[in-house]
Each structure stands twice: as structure tokens, then as C-alpha cells.
C-alpha positions in Angstrom: 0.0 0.0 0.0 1.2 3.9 -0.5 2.2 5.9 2.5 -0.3 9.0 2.3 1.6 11.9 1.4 -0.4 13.9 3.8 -2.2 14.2 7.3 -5.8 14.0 7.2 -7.8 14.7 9.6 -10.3 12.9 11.1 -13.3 14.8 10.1 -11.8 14.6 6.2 -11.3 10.9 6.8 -14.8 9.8 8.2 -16.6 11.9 5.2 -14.0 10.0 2.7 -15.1 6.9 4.6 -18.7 7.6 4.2 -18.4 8.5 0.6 -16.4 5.3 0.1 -18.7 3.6 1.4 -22.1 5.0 0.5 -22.1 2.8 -3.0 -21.6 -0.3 -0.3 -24.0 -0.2 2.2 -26.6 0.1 -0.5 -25.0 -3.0 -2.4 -27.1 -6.1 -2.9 -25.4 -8.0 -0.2 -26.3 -6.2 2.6 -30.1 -5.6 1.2 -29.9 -9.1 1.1 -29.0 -9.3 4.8 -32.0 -7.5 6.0 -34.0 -10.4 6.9 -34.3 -12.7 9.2 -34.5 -15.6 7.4 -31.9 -15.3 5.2 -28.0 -16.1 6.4 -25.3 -13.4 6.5 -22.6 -14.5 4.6 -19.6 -13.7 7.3 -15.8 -13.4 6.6 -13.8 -14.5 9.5 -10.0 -12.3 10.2 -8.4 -14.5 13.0 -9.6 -18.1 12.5 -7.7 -19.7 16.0 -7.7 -18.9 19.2 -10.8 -16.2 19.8 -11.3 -16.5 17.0 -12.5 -20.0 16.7 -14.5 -19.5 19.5 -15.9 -16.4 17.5 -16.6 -18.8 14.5 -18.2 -21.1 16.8 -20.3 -18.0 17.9 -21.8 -17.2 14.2 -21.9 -20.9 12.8 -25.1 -20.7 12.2 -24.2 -18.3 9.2 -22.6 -18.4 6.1 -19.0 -18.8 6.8 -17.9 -18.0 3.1 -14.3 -16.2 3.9 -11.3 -17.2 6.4 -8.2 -15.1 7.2 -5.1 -16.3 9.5 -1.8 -15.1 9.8 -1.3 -19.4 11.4 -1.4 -21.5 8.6 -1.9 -23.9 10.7 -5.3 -22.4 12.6 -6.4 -21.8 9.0 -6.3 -25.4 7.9 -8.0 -26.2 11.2 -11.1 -24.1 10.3 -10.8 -24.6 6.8 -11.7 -28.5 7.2 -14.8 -27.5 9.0 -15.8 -24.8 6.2 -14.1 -26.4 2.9 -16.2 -23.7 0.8 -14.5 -20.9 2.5 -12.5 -19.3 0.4 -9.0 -18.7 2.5 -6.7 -15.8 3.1 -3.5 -15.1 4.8 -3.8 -11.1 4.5 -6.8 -9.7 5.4 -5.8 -6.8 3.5 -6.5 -9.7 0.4 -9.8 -10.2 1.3 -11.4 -6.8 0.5 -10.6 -6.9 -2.9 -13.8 -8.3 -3.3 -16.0 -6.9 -0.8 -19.5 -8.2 -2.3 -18.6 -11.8 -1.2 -19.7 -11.0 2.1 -22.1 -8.8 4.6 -20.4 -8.9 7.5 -16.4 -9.6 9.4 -15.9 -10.8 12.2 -12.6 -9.7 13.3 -10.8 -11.8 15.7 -6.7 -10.6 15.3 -4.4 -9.4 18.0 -5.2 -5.8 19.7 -2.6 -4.4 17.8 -4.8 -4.8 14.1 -8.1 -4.2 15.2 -8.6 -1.2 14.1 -7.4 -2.4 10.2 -9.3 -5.2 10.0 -12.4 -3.2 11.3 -12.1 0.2 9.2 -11.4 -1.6 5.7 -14.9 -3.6 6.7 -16.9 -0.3 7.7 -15.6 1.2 4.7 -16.5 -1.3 2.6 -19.9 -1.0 4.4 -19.7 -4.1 6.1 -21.3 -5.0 9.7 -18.6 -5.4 11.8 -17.9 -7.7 15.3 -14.0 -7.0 16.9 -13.1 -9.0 19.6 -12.1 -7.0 23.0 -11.2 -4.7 23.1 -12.0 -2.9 20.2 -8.7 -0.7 19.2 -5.1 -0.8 20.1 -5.4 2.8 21.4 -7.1 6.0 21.9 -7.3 7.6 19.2 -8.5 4.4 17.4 -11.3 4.0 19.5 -12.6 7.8 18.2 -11.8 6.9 15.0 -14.0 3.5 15.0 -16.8 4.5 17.0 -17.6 8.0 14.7 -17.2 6.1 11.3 -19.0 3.3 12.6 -22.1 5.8 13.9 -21.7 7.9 10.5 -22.5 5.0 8.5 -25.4 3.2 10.5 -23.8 -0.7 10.2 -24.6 -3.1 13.1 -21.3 -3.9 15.1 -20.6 -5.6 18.4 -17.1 -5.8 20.2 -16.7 -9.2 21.5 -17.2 -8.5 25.5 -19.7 -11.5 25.8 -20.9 -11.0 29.5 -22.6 -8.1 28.3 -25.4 -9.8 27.2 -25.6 -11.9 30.8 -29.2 -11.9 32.6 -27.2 -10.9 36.0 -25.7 -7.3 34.1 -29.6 -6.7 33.8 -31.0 -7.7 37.3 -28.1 -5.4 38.7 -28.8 -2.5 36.7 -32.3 -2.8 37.4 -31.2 -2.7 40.8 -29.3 0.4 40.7 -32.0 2.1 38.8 -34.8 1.0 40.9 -32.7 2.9 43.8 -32.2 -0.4 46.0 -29.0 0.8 47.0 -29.5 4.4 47.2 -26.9 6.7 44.9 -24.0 5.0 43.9 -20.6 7.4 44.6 -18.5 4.7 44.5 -17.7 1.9 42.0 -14.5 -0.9 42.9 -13.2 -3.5 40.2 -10.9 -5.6 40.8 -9.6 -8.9 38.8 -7.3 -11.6 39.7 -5.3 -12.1 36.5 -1.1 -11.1 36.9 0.1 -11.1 33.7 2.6 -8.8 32.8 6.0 -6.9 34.0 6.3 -7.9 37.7 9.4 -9.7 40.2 10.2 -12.6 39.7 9.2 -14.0 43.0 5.0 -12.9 41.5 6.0 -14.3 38.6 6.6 -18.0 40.0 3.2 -17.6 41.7 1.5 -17.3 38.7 2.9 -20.3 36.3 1.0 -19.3 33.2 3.9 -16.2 33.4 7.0 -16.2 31.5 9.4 -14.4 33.6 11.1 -11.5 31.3 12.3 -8.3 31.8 13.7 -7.0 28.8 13.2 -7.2 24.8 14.5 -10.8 23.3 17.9 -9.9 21.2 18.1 -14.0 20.9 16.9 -14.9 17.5 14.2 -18.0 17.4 13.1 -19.5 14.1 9.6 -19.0 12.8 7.3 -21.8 13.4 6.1 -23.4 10.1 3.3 -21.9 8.7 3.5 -18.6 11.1 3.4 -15.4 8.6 5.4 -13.3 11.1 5.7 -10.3 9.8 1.9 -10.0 9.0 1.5 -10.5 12.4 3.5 -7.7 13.1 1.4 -5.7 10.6 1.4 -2.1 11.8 3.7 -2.7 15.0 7.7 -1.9 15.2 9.3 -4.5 13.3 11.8 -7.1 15.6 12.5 -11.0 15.0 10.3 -13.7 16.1 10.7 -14.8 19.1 8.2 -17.6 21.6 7.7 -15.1 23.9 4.9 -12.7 22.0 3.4 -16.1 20.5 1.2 -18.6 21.1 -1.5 -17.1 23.0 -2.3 -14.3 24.9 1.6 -13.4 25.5 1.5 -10.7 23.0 -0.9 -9.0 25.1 1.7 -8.0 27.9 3.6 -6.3 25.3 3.4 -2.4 25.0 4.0 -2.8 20.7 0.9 -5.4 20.6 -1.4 -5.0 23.2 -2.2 -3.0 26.5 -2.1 -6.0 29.3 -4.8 -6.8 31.9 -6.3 -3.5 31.8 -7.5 -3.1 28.2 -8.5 -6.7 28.4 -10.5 -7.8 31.2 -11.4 -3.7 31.7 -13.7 -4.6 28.7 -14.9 -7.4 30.9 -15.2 -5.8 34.4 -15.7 -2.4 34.1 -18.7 -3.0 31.3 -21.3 -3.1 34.1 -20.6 -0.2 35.7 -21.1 1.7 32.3 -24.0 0.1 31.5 -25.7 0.4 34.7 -24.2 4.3 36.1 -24.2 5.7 32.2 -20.4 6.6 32.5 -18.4 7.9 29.2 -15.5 10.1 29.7 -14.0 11.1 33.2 -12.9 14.0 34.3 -9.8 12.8 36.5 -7.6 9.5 35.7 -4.5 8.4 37.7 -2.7 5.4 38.3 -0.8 3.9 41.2 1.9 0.9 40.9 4.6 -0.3 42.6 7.1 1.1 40.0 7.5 3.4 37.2 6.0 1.9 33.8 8.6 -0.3 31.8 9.6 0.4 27.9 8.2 -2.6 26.8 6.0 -4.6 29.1 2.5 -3.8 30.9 2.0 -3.7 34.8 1.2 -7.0 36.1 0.0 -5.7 39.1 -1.9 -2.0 39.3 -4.7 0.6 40.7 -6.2 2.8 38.3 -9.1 5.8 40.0 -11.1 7.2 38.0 -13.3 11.1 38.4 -16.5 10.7 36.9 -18.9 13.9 36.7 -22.8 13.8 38.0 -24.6 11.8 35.2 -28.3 13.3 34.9 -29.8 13.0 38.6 -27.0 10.6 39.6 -23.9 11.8 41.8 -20.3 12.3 40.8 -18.8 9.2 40.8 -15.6 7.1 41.5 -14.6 4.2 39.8 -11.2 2.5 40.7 -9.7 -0.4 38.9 -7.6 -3.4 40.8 -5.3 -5.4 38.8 -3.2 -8.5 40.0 -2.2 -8.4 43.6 -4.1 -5.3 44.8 -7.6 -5.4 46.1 -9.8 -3.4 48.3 -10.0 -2.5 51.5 -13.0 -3.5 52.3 -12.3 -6.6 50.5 -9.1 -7.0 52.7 -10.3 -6.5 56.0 -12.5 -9.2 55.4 -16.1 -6.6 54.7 -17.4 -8.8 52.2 -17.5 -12.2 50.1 -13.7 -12.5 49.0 -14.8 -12.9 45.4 -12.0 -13.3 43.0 -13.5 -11.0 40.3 -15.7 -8.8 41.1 -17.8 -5.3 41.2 -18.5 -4.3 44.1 -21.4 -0.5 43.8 -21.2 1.5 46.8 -24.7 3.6 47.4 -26.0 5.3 50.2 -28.1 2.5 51.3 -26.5 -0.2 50.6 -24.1 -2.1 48.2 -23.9 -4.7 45.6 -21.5 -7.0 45.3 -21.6 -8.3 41.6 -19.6 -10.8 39.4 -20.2 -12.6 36.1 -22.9 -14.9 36.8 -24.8 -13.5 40.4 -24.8 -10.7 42.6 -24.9 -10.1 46.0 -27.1 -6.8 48.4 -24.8 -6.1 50.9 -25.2 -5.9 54.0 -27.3 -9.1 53.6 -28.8 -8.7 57.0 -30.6 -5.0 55.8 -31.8 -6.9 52.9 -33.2 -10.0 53.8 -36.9 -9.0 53.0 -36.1 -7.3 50.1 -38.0 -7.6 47.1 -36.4 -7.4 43.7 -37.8 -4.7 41.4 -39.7 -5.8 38.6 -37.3 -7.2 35.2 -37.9 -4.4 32.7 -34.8 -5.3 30.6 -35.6 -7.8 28.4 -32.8 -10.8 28.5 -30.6 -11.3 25.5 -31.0 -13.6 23.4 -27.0 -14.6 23.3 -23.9 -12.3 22.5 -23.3 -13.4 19.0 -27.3 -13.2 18.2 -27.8 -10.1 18.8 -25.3 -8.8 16.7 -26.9 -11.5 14.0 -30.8 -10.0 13.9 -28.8 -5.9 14.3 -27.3 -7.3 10.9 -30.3 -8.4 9.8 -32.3 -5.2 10.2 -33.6 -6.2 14.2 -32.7 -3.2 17.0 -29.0 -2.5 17.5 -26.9 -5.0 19.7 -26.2 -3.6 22.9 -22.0 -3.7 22.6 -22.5 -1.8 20.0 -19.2 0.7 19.0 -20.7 3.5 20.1 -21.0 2.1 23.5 -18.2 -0.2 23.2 -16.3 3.4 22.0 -16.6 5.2 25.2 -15.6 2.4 27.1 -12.2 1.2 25.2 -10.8 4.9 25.8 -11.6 4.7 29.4 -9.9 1.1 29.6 -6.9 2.7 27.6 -6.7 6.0 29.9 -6.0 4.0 32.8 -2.6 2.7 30.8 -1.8 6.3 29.2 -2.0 7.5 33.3 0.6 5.0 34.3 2.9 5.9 31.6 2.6 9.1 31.5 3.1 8.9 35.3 1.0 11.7 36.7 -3.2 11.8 37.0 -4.5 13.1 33.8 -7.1 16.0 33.4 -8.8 14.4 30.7 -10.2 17.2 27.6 -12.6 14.2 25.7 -13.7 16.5 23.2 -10.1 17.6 22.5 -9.2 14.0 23.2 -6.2 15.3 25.2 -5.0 15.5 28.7 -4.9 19.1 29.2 -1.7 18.7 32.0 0.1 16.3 30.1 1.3 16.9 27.1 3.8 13.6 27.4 0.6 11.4 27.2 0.2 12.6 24.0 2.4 9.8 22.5 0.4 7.0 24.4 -3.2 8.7 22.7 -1.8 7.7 19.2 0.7 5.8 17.3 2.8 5.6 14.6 1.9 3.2 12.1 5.0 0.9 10.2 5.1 1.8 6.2 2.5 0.3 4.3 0.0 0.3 7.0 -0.9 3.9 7.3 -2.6 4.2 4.1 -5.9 1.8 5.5 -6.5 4.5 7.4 -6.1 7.3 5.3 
């Protein structure tokens, strides 16, 4: 691809984008989609790992495209859909757009946003695994193209279609609790830069502090330098891949926060309405490292009053930290958890059930009347949005506001100071040195998708 000779800017590029894709969304295909009965006909980026559990997810579409970097996952999912037609650069795969109405995009953090803007371009609905951009300023980027062109999407954070997310936010809104002020979410998972004493505690950790200068041979049928796609160029090495080790790694991914944050903090937006804070800071052990994301961190976020509800404050608990409250002992030692602190009362809230808290203030409590309708699964919803039913509930707009939040945490830690967070300007107005962590530069040939 040609390097753009020029900056554009974003409103030039989502009107290019919309003009682009005007001719698309009107195409045959995804008239075609607009009913129920029919199947989508889905293109799958990312074929092992997430995203075989993805393709398990939509099977009961058209599977007419596959795409994997891992010759190996490809073959895999290729004996299952033999009529797939097969690519190893996803790039390939929008030269002809009208084989499909919708992607489901399954890569590594570091290509979302590629895979997902040539598919919104090409006025495709779109799914992206969690969470949905490397940074920032990709998140913007997706959520206003995305909402420009009126596509159904869906980022891949699956317990957002749970029964329990409902019951609790019914709770909240029904005032069971009182105002919530207060928000705490923690998660167990250590993975990342950390001693080497945390590291032998946690054995799914490969303990290393410093880029590889070793060289390792490719593994057969490993396109590594697609894999690297837009990311800093370096030789292969075993400790970015299999698996979710790439994630630790600053070039490829964002570590525990940008991950499970799309996971744990997703109820306390749903519930509480919470887009952009006002405040952001984190607290570790130790200064960020170069290369490698914080095993173990505390992230507090300043939320603004929401309509009639309070100002509000969310903090984030990553590897070894926790609570007080959950310390001392103050309630369930859950290993993952929300816990919503109101003036009544709290709720203690994981993936599957919730607790009112204290129990003994609530043991004649009757539950509020379900007004939310349950889901009828993660991957259908985005299925009948594509089809012309109501919008899927992860949708990028949502899913949007809450991947910058996720990825302010990080830019806070690096930037090592809390950030006074400008979301219109989409800049920390005390911080210029975050700057660097709100964007990226893109390896040549990759910057032109976006352009």
C-alpha cells in the first residue's frame, strides 16, 4: 500500500469513509442481509484462538471467507468450512467486498482497528473482539465512522449480554442501594512486568524483563511479519506467541487492563451511564517499563454527576491489589468482582450472580420488577442488528466510550502523573507527554488503510 503523502484529519477521513462507502452499504449484499430468514454470509479475520471461539459464535451463518496469519489455525477451520475461500492477509480479502455482509474480526489488539475500518468502509457489519482498538485515538476513529455509517457492530465483551448485568442494573435504577458514589473493580489475573518472586506464583507467566535480542526460528506456517502488521518491526521470538503473550507487550497490546477492563468495568457503564471522566490516575509499585504492561496495578477514575445521579468514583484493581473493604475481610472475597457503593447499601456483583450487601438490611427485600428484556446470546444479537432487528447492545458506540476509558488507565501510568482528561479535544490538558500513548505511529504500508 502507498504511505499517504499527507495528514488528514479525522473529520476529512470519516466523510472519505462515508463517501467510500455510500455505493456499499446500499450494495445487494447487505439488502440481502435484511431479513431474518436469510444467512449473512460472514468473513472470519483471525480463525484460532478467539477466533475459533468467535466462528463457533456465528456458525449458524454463512461462513464464506477465512483469514489467518497461522497456517496452521487456518487449515484447522478450513476442514470444517471447505467452501471458505481462504486468506492469509486480510488486507486480500477486501478486494472483493461483495462476497460478504459482514467480518468478524478476531486478530491481535494491535490490528483491530485495520481489519475493522477496511470492513466499515467497505460497508460491512462489523464484530472486533475485545477490546476494540489498540489505542485511543482508534477507538474515536471506529466508534464515529461506525455511527456515520449506520452498520450493526458488536465488540466481543460477551458477559454483556448476561441476565445478572440486567438484574443489577435494574437494581441500581430502581434505587435499592441508594446513589452509587462509589464503583471498585478488581480482577485476579497477573500477567505482565512484575518480580520474579510474582512471577513463579502465577505459572501461566513467562518471567522476562527485557526485549529478546536472541533470534528464534519462525514456526512453520507462522506469517510473522503480518502478524507484526502495523507494530515496530523485531525477529520472532516464543515469547509474543502462542496465546495471549502478546498481550503483555506495550507494541501489541495494552495487558490486563484493556482486556478484562472490557470485561469488568462494562457493568458499571452500562448500569451508572459513565463515558468520559474527568480525572484519571494510576498507582503501581514502580515506574511503567519500555516494553511490558504492569502485572499488578490501581487505576481511579473522576466521573462527573450523570443526569440525577452523583459524581462518581470508579477504581480499577489489577493483579495483587484489592480493596480494603475486601481485605479487611467486609465482604465475600470474590475473586472477580464489582462491588457499587450507594448510600443505602451495596452490591457485590460478578459474572454470573450478585450479592445486596449488608445481607442482614436486605433479607426481605424484594427485587424490582425485570424491565430489561434478556438477550437472546452475544453473538445473536449482533446477528438479527445485521439483519435489520434493533442495534446489539455492545454496540461501537457504547463499546467506543468504554475502550478509551480502559486505555486512559494505561496512558495514566505511563505518563506517570493523573491526567485531566479534555474528551472533546481527546487530550489531557496537564500532560502533554501522554500525547504519545493517545496515538501511534503506524510501520510503512500500514498507514494508508487508514487514510
Amino acid at each position: 500500500m502507498k504511505k499517504s503523502q499527507r495528514r488528514i484529519t479525522r473529520r476529512q477521513f470519516v466523510g472519505g469513509a462515508l463517501a467510500a462507502a455510500g455505493a456499499a452499504v446500499g450494495a445487494p449484499a447487505i439488502l440481502r442481509a435484511r431479513n431474518l430468514n436469510n444467512k449473512l454470509n460472514i468473513a472470519m479475520i483471525g480463525a484460532g484462538g478467539r477466533g475459533a471461539a468467535n466462528l463457533n459464535g456465528v456458525a449458524s451463518e454463512n461462513i464464506v471467507a477465512l483469514c489467518d496469519v497461522d497456517a496452521n489455525a487456518l487449515e484447522k477451520s478450513g476442514a470444517t468450512y471447505p467452501q471458505a475461500t481462504k486468506f492469509v492477509d486480510f488486507r486480500k480479502m477486501f478486494d472483493n467486498p461483495k462476497d460478504f455482509d459482514a467480518v468478524v474480526v478476531s486478530t491481535c489488539e494491535h490490528t483491530h482497528v485495520f481489519a475493522t475500518m477496511l470492513a466499515l468502509k467497505a460497508g460491512k457489519h462489523v464484530y472486533c473482539e475485545k477490546p476494540l482498538t489498540y489505542n485511543i485515538s482508534e477507538a474515536r476513529l471506529v466508534r464515529e465512522t461506525a455511527s456515520k455509517l449506520k452498520l450493526a457492530t458488536q465488540m466481543g465483551n460477551q458477559g454483556h449480554a448476561s441476565n445478572n448485568h440486567r438484574r443489577v442494573k435494574e437494581l441500581i435504577r430502581s434505587g435499592a442501594i441508594g446513589p452509587v458514589r462509589e464503583v471498585h473493580v478488581w480482577v485476579n489475573r497477573a500477567w505482565g512486568f512484575q518480580g520474579e518472586d510474582a512471577a513463579r506464583r502465577n505459572k501461566d507467566i513467562v518471567f522476562v524483563t527485557e526485549r529478546p535480542k536472541d533470534t528464534v526460528a519462525v514456526p512453520p506456517g507462522l506469517a510473522w511479519d503480518l502478524w507484526i502488521g502495523p507494530a515496530p518491526a523485531r525477529p520472532f521470538h516464543s515469547v509474543y506467541v502462542p496465546g495471549p503473550k502478546w498481550y503483555r507487550w506495550w507494541d501489541f497490546g495494552n495487558g490486563t487492563m484493556s482486556d478484562l477492563g472490557s470485561h469488568r468495568n462494562d457493568l458499571a457503564f452500562y448500569a451508572l451511564d459513565m463515558r468520559a471522566p474527568l480525572t484519571v490516575e494510576a498507582i503501581a509499585d514502580s515506574p511503567a517499563h519500555s516494553e511490558i504492561a504492569p502485572a499488578t496495578m490501581k487505576v481511579v477514575y473522576e466521573y462527573a454527576a450523570r443526569g440525577e445521579m452523583p459524581p462518581l468514583t470508579l477504581t480499577w484493581y489489577q493483579g495483587e491489589v484489592r480493596p480494603k473493604i475486601w481485605t479487611d475481610g467486609g465482604i465475600p472475597q470474590w475473586p472477580d468482582a464489582q462491588l457499587f457503593v450507594g448510600d443505602k447499601g451495596m452490591i457485590l456483583s460478578s459474572s454470573d450472580k450478585h450479592l445486596l450487601l449488608p445481607e442482614k438490611d436486605f433479607e426481605a427485600f424484594v427485587p424490582p420488577p425485570e424491565t430489561i428484556p434478556n438477550s437472546p446470546g452475544h453473538y445473536a444479537e449482533w446477528i438479527e442488528a445485521c439483519k435489520g432487528g434493533k442495534p446489539s447492545l455492545a454496540n461501537f458506540e457504547y463499546a467506543g466510550w468504554t475502550t478509551e476509558a480502559n486505555h486512559l488507565g494505561n496512558v495514566a501510568y505511563r505518563a506517570g502523573k493523573k491526567l485531566h482528561w479534555d474528551a472533546a479535544a481527546m487530550k489531557a490538558t496537564n500532560a502533554p507527554e501522554a500525547d504519545k500513548f493517545i496515538r501511534r505511529e503506524y510501520r510503512k504500508g500500514w498507514e494508508g488503510i487508514l487514510a
